[in-house]
C-alpha positions as CSV (number, residue, x, y, z in Angstrom):
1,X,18.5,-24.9,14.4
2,X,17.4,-21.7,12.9
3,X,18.4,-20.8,9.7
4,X,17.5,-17.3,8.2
5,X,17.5,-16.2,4.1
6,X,19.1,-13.1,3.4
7,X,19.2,-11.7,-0.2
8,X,20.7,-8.5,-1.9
9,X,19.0,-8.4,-4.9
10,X,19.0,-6.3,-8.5
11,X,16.7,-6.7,-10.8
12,X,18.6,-9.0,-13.1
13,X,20.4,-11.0,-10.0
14,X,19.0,-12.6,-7.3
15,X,20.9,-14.3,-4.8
16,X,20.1,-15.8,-1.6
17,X,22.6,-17.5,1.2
18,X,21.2,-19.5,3.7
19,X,23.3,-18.5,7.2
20,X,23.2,-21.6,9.7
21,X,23.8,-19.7,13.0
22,X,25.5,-22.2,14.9
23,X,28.4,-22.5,12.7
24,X,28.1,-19.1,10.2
25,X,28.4,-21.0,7.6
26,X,27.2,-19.7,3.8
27,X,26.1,-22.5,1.1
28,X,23.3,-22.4,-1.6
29,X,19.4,-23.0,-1.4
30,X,16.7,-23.4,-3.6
31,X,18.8,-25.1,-6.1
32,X,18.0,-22.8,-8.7
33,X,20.2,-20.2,-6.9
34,X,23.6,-19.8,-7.1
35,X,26.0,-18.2,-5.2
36,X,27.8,-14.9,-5.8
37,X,29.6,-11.9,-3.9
38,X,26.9,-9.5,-3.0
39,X,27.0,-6.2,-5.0
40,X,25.0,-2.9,-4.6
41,X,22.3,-2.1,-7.0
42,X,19.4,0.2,-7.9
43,X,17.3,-1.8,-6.1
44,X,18.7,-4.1,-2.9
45,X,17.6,-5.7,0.1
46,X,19.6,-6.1,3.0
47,X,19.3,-8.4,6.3
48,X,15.4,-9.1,4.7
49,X,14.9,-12.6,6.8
50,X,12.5,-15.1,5.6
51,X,11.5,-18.0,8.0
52,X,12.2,-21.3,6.0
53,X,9.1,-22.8,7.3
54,X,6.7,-19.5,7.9
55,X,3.2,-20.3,6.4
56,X,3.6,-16.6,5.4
57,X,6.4,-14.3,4.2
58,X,7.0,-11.0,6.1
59,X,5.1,-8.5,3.8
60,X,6.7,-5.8,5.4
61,X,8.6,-3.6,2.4
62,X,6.4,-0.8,0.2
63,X,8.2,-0.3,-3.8
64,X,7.6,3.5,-4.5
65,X,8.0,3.2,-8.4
66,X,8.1,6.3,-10.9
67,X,9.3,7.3,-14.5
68,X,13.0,9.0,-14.3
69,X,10.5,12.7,-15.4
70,X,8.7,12.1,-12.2
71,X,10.9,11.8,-9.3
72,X,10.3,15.3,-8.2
73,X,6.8,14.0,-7.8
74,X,7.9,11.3,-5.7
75,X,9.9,12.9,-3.7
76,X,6.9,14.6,-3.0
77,X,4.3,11.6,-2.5
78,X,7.1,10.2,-0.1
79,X,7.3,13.5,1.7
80,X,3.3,14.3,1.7
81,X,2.5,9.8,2.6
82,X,5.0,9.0,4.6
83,X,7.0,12.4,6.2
84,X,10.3,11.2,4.9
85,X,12.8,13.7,6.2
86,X,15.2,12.4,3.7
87,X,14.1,10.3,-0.2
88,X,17.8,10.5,-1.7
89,X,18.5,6.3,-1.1
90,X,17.1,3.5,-2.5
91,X,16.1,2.2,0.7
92,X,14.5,3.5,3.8
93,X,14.3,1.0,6.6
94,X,11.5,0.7,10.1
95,X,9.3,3.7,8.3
96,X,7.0,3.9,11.3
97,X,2.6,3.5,9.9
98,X,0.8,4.6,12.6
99,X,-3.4,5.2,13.4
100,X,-5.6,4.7,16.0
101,X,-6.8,1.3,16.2
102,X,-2.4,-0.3,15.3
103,X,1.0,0.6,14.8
104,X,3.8,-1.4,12.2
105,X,6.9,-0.6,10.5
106,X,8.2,-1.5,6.7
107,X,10.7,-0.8,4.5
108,X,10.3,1.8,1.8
109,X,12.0,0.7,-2.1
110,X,12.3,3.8,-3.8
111,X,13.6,3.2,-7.7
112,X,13.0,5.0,-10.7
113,X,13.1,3.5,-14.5
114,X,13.2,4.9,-17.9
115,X,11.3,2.0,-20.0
116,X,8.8,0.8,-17.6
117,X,8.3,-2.4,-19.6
118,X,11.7,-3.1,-19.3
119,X,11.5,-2.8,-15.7
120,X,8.6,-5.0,-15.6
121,X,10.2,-7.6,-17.5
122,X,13.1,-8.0,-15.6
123,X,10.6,-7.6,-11.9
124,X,8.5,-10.1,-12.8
125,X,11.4,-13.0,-13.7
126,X,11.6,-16.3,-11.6
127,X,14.5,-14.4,-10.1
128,X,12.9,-11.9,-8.5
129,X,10.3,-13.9,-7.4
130,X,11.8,-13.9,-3.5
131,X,11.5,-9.9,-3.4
132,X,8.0,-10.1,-4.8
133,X,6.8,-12.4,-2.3
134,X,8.0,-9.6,0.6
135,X,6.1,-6.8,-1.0
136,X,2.8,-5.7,0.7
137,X,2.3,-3.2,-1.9
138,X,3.5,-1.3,-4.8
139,X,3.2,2.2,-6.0
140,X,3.4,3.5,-8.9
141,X,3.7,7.1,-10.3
142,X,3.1,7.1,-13.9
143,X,1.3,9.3,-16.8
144,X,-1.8,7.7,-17.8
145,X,-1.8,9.4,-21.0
146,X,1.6,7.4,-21.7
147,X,0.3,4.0,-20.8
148,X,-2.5,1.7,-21.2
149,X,-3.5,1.6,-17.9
150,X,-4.9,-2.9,-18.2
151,X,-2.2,-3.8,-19.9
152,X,0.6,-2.5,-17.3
153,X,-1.8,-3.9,-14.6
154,X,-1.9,-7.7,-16.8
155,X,2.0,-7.8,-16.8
156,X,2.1,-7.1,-12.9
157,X,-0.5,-9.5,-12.2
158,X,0.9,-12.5,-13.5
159,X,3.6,-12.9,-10.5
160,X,2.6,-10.5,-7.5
161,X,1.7,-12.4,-4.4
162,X,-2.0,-12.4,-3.9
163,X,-1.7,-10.0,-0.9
164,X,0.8,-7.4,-2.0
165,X,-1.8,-4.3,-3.3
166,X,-1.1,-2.3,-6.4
167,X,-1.8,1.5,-6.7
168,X,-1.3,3.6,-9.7
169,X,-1.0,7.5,-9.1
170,X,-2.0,9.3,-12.1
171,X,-0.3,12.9,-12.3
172,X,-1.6,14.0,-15.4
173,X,-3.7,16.7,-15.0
174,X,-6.1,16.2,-18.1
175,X,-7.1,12.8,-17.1
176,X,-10.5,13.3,-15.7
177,X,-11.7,11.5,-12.3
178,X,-14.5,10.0,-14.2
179,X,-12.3,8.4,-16.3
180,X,-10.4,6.9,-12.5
181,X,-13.1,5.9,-12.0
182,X,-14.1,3.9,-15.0
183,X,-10.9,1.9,-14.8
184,X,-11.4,0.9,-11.0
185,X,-14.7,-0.5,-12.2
186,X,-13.5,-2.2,-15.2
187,X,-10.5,-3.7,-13.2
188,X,-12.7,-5.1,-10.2
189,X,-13.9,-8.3,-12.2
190,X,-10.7,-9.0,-13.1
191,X,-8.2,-9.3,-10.5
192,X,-8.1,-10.2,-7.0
193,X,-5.7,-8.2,-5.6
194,X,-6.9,-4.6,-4.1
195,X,-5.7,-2.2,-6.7
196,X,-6.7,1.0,-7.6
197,X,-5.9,4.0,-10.2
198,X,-5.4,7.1,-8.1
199,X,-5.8,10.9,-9.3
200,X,-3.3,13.1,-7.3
201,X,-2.1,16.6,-7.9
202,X,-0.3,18.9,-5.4
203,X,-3.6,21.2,-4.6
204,X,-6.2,19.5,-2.2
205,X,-9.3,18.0,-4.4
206,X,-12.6,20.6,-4.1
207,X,-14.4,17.0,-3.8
208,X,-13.2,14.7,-1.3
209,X,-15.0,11.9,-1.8
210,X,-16.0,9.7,-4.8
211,X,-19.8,8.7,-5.4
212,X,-18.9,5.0,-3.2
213,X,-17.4,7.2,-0.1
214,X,-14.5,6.5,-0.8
215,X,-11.5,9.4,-0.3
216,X,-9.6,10.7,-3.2
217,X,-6.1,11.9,-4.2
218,X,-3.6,10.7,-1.5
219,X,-6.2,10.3,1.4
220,X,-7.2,7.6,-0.3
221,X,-3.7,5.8,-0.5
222,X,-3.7,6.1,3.0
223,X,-6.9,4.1,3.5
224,X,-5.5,1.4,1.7
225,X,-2.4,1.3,3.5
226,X,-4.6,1.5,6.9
227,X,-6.7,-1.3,5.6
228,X,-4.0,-3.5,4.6
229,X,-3.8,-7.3,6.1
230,X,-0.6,-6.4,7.8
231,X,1.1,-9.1,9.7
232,X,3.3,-7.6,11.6
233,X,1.6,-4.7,13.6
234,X,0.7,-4.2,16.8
235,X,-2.4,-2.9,18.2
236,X,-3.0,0.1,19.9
237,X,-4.2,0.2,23.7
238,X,-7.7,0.5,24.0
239,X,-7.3,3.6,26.2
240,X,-5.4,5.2,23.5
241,X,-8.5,4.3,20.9
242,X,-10.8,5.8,23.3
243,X,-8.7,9.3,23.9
244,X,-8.5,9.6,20.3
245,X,-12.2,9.1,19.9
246,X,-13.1,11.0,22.8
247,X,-11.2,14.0,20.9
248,X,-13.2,14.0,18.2
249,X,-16.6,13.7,20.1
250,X,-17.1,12.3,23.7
251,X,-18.9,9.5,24.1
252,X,-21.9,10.4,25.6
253,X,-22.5,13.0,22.7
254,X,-22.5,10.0,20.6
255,X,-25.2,8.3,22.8
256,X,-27.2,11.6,23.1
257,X,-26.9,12.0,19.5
258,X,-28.0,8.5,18.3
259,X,-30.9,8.6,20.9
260,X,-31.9,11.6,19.1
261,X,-31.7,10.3,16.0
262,X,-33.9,7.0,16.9
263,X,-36.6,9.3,18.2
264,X,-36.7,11.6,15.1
265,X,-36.4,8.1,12.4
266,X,-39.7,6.1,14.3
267,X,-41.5,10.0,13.5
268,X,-41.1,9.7,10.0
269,X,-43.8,8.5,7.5
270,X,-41.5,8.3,4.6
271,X,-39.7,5.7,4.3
272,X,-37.9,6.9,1.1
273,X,-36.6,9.9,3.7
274,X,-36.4,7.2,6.6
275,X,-34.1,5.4,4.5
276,X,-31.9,8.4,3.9
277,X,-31.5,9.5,7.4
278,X,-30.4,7.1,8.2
279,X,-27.5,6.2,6.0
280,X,-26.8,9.9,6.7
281,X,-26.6,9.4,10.3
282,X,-24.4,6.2,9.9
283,X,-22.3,7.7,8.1
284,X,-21.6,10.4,10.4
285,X,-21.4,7.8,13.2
286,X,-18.5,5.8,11.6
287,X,-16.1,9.0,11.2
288,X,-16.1,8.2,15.2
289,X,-15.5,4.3,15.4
């Protein structure tokens, strides 16, 4: 017999009925639950199934979290991240994540709060703890110079699921990408989760890259979205991989070009340069792959 969870939860309410398909029947799980009529709320999940006996939950739902002040900014983020045609509901469902090497779909949470530690307090209950579990990741949209950046990120961590990954936007203008950068090296020794402070304005970034490689602004919440252990996508045909590539450069150009490469490397008597070159021309190589 298969028998699916389905919750609609608030922050202050969770409740979960367990459906037994060959008779339609409701009655309580988890002991700790009770149950209750369904109600709407800022934030609810319909029809989210979880497989009693999965080894994993189905990570498949994205929070998009910002002050009450901000949600003109994350109307934009959602419109600029995801191409949302529409960012008035609480809930939009199959949003379609796409590259060239896979394809998935999740559900996007949009909610708003006016006390964020509040909110946090009421997110991180034992209650919510079956929503948690379904996040892959949660972004947040928030004025560092309102908030101390490790200890927002201490609350959060003491009840996220190991896989779900945490990214702060920053839309304050005066904080300084130096200072992003400080607190993604200060926070890397302490949690094991992938998350990362963020500097995004409207305008494109003059720089595009940070001193690691990495992209900046909203590029870069992309890559971590692309990189993401997702369990539920599906990979792309290798033919499509290959047209994509072969847009950029064709293949034999890449072979002519590496060939070209080896012969000028073995000429050079500094290794110091050698060295260089080389990281240069890897670099350029993996914008193709």
């Amino acid at each position: 017999m298969c028998v699916n969870v389905y919750f609609l939860c608030h922050f202050k309410f969770v409740h979960i009925y367990s459906i037994c398909e060959n008779r339609g029947e409701k009655r309580e799980v988890l002991g700790r639950y009770r149950i209750a009529q369904p109600f709407q709320g800022s934030m609810h999940a319909k029809n989210t199934k979880l497989a009693m006996n999965a080894p994993e939950y189905p990570q498949n739902k994205i929070l998009v979290l910002s002050h009450h002040s901000h949600n003109f900014l994350k109307t934009q983020l959602l419109q600029d991240l995801f191409h949302c045609s529409t960012t008035s509901v609480s809930i939009i469902k199959d949003q379609t994540w796409e590259n060239k090497y896979y394809k998935t779909s999740f559900d996007l949470y949009i909610d708003s709060f006016k006390d964020l530690p509040v909110w946090i307090e009421e997110f991180v209950t034992l209650e919510c703890e079956p929503l948690r579990n379904v996040m892959a990741g949660i972004i947040l949209i928030t004025d560092n110079r309102l908030m101390a950046p490790q200890e927002l990120l201490t609350q959060f961590m003491t009840s996220v699921h190991p896989n779900t990954f945490i990214v702060l936007v920053n839309v304050n203008k005066e904080v300084e990408q130096e200072e992003i950068d400080e607190l993604n090296e200060n926070r890397c020794s302490s949690f094991t989760n992938v998350i990362e402070f963020i500097n995004w304005t409207r305008s494109k970034p003059t720089i595009n890259h940070n001193e690691y490689g990495e992209k900046l602004g909203l590029d870069r919440v992309q890559e971590i979205i692309d990189t993401h252990d997702w369990l539920n996508c599906k990979l792309q045909p290798i033919t499509m991989i290959m047209d994509k590539k072969s847009k950029d450069m064709p293949l034999e150009q890449i072979i002519k070009n590496l060939q070209s490469a080896r012969i000028k490397y073995k000429s050079m008597e500094n290794s110091n340069e050698a060295d260089a070159f080389a990281e240069e021309i890897a670099e350029q190589l993996s914008e193709f792959l």
